[in-house]
C-alpha positions in Angstrom: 0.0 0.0 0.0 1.5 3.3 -0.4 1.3 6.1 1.3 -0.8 9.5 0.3 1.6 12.4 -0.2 1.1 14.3 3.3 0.5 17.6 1.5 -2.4 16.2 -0.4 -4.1 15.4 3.4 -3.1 17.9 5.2 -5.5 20.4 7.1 -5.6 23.5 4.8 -3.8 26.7 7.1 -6.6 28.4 9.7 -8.5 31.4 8.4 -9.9 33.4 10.7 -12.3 36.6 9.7 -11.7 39.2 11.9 -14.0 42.6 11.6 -14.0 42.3 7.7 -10.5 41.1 7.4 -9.1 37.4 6.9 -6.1 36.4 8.5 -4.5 33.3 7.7 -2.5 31.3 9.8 -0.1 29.2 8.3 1.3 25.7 9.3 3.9 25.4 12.4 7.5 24.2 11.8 8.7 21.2 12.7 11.3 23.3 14.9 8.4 25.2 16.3 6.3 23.0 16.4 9.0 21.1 18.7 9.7 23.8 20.6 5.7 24.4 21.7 5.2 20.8 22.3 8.1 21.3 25.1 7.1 25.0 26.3 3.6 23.1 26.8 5.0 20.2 28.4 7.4 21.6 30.9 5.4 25.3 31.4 8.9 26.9 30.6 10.9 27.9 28.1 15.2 27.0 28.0 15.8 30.1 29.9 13.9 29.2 32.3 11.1 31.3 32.2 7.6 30.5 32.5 5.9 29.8 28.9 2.5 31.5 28.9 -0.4 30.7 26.7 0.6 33.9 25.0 4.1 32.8 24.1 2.7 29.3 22.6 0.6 30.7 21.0 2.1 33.8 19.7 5.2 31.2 18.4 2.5 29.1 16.4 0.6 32.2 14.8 3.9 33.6 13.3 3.4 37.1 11.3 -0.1 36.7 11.2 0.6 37.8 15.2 2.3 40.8 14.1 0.0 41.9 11.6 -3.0 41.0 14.6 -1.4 43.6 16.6 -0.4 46.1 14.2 -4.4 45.8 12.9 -5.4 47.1 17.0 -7.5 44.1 16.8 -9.6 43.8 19.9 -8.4 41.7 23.2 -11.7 39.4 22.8 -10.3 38.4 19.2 -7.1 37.7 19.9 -7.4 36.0 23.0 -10.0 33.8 20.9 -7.6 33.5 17.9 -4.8 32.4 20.6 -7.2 29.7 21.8 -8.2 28.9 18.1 -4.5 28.2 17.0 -3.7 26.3 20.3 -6.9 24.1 20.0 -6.0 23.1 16.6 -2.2 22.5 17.2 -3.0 20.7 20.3 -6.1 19.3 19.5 -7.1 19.5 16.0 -9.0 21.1 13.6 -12.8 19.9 15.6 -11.5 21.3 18.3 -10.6 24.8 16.8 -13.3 25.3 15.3 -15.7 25.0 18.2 -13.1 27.1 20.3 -13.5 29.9 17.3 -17.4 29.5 17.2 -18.8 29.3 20.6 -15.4 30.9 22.5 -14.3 27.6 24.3 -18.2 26.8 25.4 -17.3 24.1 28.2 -20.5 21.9 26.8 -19.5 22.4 23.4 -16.2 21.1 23.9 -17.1 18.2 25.9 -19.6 17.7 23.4 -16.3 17.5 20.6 -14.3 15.5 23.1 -17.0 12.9 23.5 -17.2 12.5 19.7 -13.3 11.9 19.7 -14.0 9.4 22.2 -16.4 7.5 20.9 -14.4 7.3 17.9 -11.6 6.0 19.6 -13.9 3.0 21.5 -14.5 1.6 17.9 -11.5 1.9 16.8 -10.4 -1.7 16.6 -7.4 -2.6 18.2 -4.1 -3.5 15.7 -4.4 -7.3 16.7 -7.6 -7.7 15.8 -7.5 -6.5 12.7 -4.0 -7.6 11.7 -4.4 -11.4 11.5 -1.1 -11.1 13.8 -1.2 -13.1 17.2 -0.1 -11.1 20.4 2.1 -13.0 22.9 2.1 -12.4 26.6 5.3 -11.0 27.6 7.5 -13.7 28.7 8.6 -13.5 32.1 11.8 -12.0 33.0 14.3 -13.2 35.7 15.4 -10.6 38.2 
């Protein structure tokens, strides 16, 4: 079986509309993409300092933070685009888009999670599908 070419499956970059304007976010490096898994992961960044929502978010977003800023776009929309691009990095593109839609709506995004869920309960596991026979783990001496 071969594989699809990742670009010809891959999420098309985040668009947001913003008081008449568009502003597209385009995909994260793999460097900072890396590098936001691990300010995430450890709350810090390598200097030590703590790694805010803000910076995560702000390293994802790129120039189309810049250009946010430079716009005087409202608090409310950037704080919702920060969630937005976070959601989807962290979550995917569901996720995002309830985040954008109902402003992180606690019952909306339960309501998403569940779905993921119940996706994942049928998914069936590799042995069963495989034809391959799994093995208890032989015991080891100590």
């Amino acid at each position: 079986m071969a594989f699809t070419d990742f670009q010809d499956i891959a999420p098309e970059p985040l668009t947001l509309p913003i008081n008449g304007k568009t502003y597209t976010v385009q995909p994260v490096s793999a460097a900072d993409g890396l590098k936001a898994w691990k300010w995430i992961r450890e709350s810090k960044k390598q200097d030590g300092s703590v790694a805010t929502v803000e910076d995560v978010s702000t390293l994802l977003l790129g120039d189309t933070n810049k250009q946010l800023i430079k716009d005087h776009v409202s608090f409310q929309a950037l704080n919702r685009v920060y969630q937005t691009v976070l959601a989807d990095f962290t979550n995917g593109r569901k996720v995002a888009e309830t985040i954008w839609e109902t402003g992180g709506n606690p019952k909306a995004i339960a309501q998403i999670q569940s779905l993921k869920q119940d996706e994942a309960d049928t998914t069936p596991t590799p042995d069963s599908t495989n034809g391959m026979k799994t093995f208890p783990k032989k015991p080891t001496q100590e």
